[in-house]
N, CA, C and O atoms as a Tripos MOL2 file, in Angstrom:
@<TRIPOS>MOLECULE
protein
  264   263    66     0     0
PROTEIN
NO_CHARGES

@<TRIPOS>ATOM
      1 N           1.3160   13.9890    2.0910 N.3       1 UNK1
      2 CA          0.9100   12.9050    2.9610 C.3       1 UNK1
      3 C           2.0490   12.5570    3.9130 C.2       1 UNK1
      4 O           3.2230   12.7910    3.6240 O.2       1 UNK1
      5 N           1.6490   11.9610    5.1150 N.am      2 UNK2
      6 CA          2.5850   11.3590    5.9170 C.3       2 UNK2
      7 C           3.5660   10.3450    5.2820 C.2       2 UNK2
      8 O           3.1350    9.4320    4.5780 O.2       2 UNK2
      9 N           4.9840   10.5160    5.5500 N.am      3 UNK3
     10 CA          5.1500    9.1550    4.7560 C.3       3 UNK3
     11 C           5.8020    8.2380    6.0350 C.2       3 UNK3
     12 O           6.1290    8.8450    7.0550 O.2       3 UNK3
     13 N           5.9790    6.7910    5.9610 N.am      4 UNK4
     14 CA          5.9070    6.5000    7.0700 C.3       4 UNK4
     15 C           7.7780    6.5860    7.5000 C.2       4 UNK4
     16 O           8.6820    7.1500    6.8830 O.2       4 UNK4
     17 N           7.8240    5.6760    8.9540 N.am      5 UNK5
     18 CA          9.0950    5.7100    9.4030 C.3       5 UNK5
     19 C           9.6020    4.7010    9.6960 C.2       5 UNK5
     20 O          10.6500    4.6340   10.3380 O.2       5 UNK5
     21 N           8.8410    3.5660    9.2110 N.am      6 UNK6
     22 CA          9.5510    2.2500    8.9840 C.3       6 UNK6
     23 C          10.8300    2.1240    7.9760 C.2       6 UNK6
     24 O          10.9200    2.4850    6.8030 O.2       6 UNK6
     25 N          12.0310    1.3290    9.0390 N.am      7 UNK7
     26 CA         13.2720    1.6260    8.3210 C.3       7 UNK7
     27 C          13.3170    0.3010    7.5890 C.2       7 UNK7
     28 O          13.9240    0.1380    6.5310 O.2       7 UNK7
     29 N          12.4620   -0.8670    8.3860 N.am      8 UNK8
     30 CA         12.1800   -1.9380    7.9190 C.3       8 UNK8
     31 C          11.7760   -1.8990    6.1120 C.2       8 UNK8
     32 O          12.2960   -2.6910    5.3250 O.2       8 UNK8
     33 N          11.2810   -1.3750    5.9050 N.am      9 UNK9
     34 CA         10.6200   -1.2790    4.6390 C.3       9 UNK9
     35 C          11.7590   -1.6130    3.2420 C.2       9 UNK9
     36 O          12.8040   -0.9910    3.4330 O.2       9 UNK9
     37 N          11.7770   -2.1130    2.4350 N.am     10 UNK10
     38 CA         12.7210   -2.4300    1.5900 C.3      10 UNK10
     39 C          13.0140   -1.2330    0.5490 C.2      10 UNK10
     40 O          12.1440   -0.4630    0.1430 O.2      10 UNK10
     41 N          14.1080   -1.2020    0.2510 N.am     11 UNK11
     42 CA         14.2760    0.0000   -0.5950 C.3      11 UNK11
     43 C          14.0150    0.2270   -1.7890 C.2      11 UNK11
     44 O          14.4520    1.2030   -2.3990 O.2      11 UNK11
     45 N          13.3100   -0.5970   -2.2440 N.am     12 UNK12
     46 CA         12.1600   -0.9110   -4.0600 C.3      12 UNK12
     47 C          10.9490    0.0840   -3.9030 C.2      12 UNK12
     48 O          10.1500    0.5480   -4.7160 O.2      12 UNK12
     49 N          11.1310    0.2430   -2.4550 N.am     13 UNK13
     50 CA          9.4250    0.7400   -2.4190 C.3      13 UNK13
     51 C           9.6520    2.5680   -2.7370 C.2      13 UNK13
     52 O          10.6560    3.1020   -2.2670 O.2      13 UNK13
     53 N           8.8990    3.1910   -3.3440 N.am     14 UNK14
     54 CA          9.5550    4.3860   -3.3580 C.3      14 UNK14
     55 C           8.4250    5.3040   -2.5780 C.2      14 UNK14
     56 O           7.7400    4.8890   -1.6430 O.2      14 UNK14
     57 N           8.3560    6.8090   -3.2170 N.am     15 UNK15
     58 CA          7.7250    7.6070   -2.7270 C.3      15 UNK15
     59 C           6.0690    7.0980   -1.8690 C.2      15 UNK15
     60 O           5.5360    7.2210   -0.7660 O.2      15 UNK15
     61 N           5.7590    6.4500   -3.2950 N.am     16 UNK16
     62 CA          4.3510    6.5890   -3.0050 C.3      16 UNK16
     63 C           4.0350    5.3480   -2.2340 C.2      16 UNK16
     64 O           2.9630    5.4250   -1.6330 O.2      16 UNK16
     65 N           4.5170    4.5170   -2.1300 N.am     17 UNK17
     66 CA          4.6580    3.5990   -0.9720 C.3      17 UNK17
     67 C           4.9720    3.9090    0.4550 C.2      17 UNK17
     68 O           4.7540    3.1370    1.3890 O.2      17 UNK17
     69 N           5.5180    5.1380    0.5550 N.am     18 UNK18
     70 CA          5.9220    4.9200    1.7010 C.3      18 UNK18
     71 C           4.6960    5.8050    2.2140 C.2      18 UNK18
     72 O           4.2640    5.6750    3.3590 O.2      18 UNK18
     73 N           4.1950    6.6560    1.3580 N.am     19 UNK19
     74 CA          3.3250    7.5560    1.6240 C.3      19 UNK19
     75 C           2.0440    7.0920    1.9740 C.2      19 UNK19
     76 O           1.2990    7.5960    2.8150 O.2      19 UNK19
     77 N           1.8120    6.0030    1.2080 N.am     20 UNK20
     78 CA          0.5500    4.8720    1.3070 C.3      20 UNK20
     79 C           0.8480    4.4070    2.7500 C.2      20 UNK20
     80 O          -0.0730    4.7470    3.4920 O.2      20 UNK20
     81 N           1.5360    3.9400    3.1980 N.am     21 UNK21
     82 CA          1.8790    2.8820    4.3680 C.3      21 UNK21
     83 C           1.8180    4.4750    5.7660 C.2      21 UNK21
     84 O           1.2710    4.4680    6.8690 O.2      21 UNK21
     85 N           2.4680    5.4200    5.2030 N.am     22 UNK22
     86 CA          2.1710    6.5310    6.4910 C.3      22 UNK22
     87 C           0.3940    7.2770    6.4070 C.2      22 UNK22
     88 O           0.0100    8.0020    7.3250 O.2      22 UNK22
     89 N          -0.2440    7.0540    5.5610 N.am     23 UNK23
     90 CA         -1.3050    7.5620    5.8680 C.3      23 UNK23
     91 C          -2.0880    6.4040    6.1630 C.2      23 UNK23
     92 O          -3.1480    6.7250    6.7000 O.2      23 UNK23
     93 N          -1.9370    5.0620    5.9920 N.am     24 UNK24
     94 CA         -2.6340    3.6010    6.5920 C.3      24 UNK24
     95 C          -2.0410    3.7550    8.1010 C.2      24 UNK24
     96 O          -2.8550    3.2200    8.8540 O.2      24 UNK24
     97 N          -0.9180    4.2890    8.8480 N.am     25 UNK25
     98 CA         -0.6820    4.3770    9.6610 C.3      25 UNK25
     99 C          -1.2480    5.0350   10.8280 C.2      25 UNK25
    100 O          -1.5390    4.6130   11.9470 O.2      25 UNK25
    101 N          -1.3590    6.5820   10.0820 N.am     26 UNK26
    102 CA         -1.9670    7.4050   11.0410 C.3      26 UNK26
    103 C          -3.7360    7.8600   10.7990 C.2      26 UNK26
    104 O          -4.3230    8.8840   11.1470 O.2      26 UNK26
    105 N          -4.1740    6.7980   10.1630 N.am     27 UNK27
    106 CA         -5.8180    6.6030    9.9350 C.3      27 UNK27
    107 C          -6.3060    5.4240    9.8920 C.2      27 UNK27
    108 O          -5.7480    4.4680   10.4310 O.2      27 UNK27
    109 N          -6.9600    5.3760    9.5070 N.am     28 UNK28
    110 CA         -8.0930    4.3830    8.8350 C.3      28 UNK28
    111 C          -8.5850    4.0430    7.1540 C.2      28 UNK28
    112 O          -9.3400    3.2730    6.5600 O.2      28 UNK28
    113 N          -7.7110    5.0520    6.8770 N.am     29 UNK29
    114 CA         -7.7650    4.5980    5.1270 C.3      29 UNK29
    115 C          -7.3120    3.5260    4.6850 C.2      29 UNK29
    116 O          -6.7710    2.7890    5.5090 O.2      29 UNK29
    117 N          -7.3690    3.1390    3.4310 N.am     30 UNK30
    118 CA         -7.1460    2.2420    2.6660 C.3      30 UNK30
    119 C          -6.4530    2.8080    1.5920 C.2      30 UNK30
    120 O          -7.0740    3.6490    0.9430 O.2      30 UNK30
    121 N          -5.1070    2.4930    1.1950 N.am     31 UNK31
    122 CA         -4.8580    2.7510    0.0670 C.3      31 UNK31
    123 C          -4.1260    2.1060   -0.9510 C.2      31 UNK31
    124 O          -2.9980    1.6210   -0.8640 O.2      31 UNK31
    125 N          -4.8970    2.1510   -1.9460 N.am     32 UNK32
    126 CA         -4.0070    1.0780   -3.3820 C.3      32 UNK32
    127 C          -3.1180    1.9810   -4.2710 C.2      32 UNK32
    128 O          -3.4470    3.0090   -4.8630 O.2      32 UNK32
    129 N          -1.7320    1.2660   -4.2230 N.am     33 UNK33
    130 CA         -1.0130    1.9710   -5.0820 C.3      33 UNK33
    131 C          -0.6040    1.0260   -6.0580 C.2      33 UNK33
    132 O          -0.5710   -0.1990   -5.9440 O.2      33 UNK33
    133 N          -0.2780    1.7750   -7.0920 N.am     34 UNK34
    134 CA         -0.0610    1.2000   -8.3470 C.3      34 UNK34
    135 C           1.3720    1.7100   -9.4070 C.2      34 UNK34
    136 O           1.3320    2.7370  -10.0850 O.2      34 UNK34
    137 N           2.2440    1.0300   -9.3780 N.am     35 UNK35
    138 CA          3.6370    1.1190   -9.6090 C.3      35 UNK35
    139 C           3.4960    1.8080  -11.2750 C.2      35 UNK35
    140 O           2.8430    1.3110  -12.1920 O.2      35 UNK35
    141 N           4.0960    2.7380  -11.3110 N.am     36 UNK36
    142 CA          4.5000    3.5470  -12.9000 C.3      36 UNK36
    143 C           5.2780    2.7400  -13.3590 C.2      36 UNK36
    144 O           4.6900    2.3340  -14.3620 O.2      36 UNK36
    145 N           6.4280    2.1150  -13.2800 N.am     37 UNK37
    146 CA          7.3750    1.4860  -13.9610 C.3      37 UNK37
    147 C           6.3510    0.2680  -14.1610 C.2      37 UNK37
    148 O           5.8720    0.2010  -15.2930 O.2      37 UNK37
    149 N           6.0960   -0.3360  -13.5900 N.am     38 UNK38
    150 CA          5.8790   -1.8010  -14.0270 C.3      38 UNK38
    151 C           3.8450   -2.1020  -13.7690 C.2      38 UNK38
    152 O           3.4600   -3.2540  -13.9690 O.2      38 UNK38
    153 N           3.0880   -1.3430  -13.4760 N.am     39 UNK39
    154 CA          2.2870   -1.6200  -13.1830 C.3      39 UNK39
    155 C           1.7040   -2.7470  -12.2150 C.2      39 UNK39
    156 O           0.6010   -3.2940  -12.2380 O.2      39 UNK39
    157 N           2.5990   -2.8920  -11.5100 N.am     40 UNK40
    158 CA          2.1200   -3.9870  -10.1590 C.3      40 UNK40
    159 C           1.2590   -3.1080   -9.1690 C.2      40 UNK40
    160 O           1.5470   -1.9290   -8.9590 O.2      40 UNK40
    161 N           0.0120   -3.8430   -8.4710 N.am     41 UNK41
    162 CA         -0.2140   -3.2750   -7.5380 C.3      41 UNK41
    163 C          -0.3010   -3.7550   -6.2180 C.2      41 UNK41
    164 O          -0.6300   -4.9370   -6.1140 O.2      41 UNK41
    165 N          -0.0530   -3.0280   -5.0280 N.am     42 UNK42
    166 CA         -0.1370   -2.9700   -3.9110 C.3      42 UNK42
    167 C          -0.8100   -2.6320   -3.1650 C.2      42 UNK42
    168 O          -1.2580   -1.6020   -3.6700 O.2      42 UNK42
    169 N          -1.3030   -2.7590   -2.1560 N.am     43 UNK43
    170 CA         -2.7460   -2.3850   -1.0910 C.3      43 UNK43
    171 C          -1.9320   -1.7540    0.5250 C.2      43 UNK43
    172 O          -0.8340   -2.2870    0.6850 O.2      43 UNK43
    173 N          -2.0700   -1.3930    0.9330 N.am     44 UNK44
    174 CA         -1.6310   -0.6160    2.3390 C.3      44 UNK44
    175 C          -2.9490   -0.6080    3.2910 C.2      44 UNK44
    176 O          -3.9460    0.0380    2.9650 O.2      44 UNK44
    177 N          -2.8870   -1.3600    4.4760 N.am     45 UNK45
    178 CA         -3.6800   -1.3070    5.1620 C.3      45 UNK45
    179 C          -3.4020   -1.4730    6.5860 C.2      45 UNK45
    180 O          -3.2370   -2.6620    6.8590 O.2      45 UNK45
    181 N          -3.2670   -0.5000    7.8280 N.am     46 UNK46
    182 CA         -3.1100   -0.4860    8.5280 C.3      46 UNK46
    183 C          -1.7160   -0.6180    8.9180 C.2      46 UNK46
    184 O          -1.2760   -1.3350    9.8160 O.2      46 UNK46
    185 N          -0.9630    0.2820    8.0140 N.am     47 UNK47
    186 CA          0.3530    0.2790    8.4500 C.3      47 UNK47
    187 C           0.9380   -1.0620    7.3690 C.2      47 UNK47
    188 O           2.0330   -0.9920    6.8110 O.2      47 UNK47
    189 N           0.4630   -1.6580    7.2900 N.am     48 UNK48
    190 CA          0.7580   -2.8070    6.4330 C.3      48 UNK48
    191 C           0.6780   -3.1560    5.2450 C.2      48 UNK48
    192 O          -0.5140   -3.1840    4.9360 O.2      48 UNK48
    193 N           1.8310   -3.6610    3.7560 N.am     49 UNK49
    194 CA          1.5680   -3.6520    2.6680 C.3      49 UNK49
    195 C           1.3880   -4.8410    2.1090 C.2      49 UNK49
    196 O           2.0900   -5.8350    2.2980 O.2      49 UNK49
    197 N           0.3010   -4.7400    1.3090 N.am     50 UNK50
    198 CA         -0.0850   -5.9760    0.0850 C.3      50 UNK50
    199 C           0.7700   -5.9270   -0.9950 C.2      50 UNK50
    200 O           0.5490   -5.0580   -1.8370 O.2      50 UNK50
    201 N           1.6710   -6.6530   -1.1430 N.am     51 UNK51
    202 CA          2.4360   -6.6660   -2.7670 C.3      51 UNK51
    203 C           1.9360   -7.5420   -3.8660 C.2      51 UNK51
    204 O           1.3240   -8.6100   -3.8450 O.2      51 UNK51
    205 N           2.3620   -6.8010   -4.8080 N.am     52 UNK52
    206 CA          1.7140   -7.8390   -6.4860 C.3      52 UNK52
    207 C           0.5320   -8.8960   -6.3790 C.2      52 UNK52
    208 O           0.5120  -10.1270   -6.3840 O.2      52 UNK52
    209 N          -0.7190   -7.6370   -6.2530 N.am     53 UNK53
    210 CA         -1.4850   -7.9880   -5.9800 C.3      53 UNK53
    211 C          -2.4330   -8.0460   -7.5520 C.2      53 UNK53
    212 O          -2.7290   -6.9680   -8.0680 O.2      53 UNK53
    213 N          -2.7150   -8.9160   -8.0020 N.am     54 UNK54
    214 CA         -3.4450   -9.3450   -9.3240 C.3      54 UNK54
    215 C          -5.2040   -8.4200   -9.2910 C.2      54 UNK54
    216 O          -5.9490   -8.6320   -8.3350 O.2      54 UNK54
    217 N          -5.4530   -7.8630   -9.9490 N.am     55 UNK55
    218 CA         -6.3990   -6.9750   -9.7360 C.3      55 UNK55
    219 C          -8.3310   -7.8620   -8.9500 C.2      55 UNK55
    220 O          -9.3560   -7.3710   -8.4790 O.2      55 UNK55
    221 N          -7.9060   -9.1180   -9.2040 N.am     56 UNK56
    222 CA         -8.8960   -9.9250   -8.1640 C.3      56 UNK56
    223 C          -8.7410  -10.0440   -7.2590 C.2      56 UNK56
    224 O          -9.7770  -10.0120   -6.5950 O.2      56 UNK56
    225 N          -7.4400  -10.2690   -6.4610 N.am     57 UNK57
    226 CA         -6.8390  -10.2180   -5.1710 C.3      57 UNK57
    227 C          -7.1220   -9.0710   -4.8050 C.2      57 UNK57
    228 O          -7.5620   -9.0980   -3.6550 O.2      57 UNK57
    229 N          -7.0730   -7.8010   -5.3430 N.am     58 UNK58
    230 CA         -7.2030   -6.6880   -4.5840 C.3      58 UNK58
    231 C          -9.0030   -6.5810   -4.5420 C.2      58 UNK58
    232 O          -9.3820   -6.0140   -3.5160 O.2      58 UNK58
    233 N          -9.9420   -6.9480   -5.3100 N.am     59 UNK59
    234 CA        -11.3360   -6.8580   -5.3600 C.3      59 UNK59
    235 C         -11.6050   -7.6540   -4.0090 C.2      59 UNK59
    236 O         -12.3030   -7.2780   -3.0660 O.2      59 UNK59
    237 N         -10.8320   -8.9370   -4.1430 N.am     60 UNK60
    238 CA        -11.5640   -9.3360   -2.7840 C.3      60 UNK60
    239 C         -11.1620   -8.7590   -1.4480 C.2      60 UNK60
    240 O         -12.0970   -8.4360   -0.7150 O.2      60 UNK60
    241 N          -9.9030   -8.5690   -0.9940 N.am     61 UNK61
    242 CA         -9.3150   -7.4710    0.0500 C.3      61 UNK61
    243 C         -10.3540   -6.6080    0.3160 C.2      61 UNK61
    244 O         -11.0550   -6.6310    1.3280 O.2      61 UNK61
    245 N         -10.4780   -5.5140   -1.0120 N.am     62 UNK62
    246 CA        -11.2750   -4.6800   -0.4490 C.3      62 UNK62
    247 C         -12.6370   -4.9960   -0.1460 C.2      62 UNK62
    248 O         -13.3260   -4.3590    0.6500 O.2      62 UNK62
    249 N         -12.9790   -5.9130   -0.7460 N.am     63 UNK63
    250 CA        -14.7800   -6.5900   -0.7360 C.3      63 UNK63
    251 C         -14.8770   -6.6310    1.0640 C.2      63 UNK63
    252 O         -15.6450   -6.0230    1.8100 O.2      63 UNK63
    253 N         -13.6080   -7.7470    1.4250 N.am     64 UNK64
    254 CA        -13.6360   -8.0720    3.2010 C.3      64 UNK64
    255 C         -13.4220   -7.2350    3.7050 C.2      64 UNK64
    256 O         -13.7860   -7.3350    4.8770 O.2      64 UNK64
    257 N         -12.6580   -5.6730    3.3180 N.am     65 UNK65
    258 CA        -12.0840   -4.8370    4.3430 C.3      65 UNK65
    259 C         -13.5270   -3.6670    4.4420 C.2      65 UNK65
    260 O         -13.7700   -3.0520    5.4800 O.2      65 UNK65
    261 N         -14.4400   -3.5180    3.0670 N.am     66 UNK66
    262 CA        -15.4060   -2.4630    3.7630 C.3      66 UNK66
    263 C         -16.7650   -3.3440    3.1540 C.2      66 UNK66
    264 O         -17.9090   -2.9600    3.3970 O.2      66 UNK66
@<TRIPOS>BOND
     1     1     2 1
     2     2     3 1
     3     3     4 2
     4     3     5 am
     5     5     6 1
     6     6     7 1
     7     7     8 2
     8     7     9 am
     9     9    10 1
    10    10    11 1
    11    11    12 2
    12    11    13 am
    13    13    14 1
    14    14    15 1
    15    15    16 2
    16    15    17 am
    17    17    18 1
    18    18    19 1
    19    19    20 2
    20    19    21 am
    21    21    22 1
    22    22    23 1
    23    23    24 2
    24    23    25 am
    25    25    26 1
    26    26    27 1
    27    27    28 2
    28    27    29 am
    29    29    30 1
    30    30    31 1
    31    31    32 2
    32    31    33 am
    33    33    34 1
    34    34    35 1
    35    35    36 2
    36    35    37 am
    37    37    38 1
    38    38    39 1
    39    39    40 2
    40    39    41 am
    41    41    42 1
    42    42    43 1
    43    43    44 2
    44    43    45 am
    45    45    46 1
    46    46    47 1
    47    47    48 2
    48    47    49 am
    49    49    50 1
    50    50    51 1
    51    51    52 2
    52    51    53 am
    53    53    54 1
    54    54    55 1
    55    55    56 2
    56    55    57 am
    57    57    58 1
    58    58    59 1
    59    59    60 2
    60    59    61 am
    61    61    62 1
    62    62    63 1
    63    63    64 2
    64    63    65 am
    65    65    66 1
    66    66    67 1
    67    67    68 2
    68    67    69 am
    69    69    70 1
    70    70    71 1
    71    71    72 2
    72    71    73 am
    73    73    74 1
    74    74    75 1
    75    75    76 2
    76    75    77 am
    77    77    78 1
    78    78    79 1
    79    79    80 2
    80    79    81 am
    81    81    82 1
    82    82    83 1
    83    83    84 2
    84    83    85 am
    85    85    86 1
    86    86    87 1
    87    87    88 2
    88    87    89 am
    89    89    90 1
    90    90    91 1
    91    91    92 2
    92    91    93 am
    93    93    94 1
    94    94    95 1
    95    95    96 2
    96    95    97 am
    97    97    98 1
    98    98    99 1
    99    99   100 2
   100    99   101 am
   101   101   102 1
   102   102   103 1
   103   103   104 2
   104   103   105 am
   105   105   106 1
   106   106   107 1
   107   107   108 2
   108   107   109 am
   109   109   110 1
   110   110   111 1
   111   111   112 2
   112   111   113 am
   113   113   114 1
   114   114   115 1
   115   115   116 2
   116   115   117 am
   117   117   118 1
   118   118   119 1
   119   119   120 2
   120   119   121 am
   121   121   122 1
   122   122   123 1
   123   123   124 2
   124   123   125 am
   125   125   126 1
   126   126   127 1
   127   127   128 2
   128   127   129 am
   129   129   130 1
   130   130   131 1
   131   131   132 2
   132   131   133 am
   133   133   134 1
   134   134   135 1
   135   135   136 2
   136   135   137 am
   137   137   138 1
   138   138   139 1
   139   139   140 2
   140   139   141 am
   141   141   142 1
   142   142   143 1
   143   143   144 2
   144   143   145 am
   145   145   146 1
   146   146   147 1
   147   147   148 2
   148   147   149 am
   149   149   150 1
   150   150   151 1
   151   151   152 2
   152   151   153 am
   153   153   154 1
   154   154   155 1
   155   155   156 2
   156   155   157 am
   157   157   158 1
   158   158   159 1
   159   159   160 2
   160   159   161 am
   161   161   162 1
   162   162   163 1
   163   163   164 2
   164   163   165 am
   165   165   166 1
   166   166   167 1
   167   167   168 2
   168   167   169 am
   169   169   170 1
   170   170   171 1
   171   171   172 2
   172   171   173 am
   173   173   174 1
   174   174   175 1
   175   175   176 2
   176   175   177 am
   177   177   178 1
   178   178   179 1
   179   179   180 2
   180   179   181 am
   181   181   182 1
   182   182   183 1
   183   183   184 2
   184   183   185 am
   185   185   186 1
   186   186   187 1
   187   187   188 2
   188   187   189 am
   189   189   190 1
   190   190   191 1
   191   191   192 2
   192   191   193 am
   193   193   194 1
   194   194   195 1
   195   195   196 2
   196   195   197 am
   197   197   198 1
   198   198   199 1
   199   199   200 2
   200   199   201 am
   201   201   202 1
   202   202   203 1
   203   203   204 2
   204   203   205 am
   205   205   206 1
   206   206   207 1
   207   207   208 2
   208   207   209 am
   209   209   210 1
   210   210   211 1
   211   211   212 2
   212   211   213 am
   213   213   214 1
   214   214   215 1
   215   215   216 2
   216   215   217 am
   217   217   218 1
   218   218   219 1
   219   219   220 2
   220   219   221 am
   221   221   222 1
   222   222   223 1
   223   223   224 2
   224   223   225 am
   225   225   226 1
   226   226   227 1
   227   227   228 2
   228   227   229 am
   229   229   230 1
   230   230   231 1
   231   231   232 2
   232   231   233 am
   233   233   234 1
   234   234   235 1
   235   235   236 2
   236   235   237 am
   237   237   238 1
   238   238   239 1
   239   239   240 2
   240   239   241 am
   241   241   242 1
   242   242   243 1
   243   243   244 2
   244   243   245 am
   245   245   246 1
   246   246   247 1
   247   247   248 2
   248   247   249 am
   249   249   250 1
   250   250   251 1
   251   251   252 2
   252   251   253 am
   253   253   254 1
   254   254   255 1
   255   255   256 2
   256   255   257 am
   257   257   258 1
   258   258   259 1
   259   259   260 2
   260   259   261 am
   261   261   262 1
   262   262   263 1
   263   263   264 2
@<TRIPOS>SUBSTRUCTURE
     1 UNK1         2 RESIDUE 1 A UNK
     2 UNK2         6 RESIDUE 1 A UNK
     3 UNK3        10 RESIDUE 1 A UNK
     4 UNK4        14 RESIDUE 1 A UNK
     5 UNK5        18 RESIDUE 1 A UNK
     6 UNK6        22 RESIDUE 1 A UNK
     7 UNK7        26 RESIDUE 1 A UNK
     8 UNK8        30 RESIDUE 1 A UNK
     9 UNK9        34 RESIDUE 1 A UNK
    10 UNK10       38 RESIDUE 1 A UNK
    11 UNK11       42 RESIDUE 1 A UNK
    12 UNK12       46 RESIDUE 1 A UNK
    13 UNK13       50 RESIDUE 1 A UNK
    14 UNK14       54 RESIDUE 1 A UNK
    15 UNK15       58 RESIDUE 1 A UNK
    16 UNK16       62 RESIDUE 1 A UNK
    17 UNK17       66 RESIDUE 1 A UNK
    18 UNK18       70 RESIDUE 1 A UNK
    19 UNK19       74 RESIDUE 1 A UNK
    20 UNK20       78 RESIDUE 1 A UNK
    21 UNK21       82 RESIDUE 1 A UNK
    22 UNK22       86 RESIDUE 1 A UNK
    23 UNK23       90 RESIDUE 1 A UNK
    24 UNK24       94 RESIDUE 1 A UNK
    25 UNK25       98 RESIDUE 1 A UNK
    26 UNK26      102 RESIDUE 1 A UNK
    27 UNK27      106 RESIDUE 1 A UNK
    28 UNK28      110 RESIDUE 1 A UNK
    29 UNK29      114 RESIDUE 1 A UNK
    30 UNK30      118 RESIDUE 1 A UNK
    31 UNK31      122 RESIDUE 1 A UNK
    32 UNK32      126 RESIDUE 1 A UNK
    33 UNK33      130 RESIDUE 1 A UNK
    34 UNK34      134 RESIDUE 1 A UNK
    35 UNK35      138 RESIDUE 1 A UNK
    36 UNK36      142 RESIDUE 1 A UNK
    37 UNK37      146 RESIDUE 1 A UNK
    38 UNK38      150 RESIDUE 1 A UNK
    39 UNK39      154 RESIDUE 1 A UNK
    40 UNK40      158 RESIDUE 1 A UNK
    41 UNK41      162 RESIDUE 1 A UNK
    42 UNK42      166 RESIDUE 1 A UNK
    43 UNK43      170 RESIDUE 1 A UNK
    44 UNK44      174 RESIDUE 1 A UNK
    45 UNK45      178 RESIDUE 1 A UNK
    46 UNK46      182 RESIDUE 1 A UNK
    47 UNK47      186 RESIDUE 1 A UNK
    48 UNK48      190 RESIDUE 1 A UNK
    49 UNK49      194 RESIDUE 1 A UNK
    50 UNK50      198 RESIDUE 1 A UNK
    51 UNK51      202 RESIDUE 1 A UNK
    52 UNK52      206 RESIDUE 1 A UNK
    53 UNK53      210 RESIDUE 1 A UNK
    54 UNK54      214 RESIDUE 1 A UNK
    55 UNK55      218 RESIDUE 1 A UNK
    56 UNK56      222 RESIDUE 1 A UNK
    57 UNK57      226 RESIDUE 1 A UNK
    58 UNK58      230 RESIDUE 1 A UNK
    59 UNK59      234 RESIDUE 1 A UNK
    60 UNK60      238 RESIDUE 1 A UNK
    61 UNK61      242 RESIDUE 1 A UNK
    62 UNK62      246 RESIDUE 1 A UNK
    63 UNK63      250 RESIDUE 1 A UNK
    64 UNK64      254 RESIDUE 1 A UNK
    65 UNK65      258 RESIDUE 1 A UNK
    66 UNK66      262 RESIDUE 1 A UNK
């Protein structure tokens, strides 16, 4: 996957974050990632990330986004 080229991005975020945020970039997808170490999740949408997102928070996101 694309990963993105925001330098902005904090350095917690690892692979699959950045990878999430470059393919929300160069599409129209949606993508939820979900942290191995700690199980937090995150949403990527349009270039843009959702952090520690409680698994209702992410139901409704996606409910409004499709």
């Amino acid at each position: 996957l694309p990963v993105t080229e925001n330098s902005d991005l904090p350095a917690h975020y690892g692979m699959r974050h950045r990878a999430a945020l470059g393919i929300t970039e160069q599409s129209d997808a949606i993508a939820v990632i979900v942290s191995e170490e700690t199980g937090n999740i995150s949403m990527a949408v349009d270039g843009e990330i959702y952090a520690n997102l409680s698994s209702d928070e992410l139901e409704k996101h996606l409910t409004k986004l499709l």
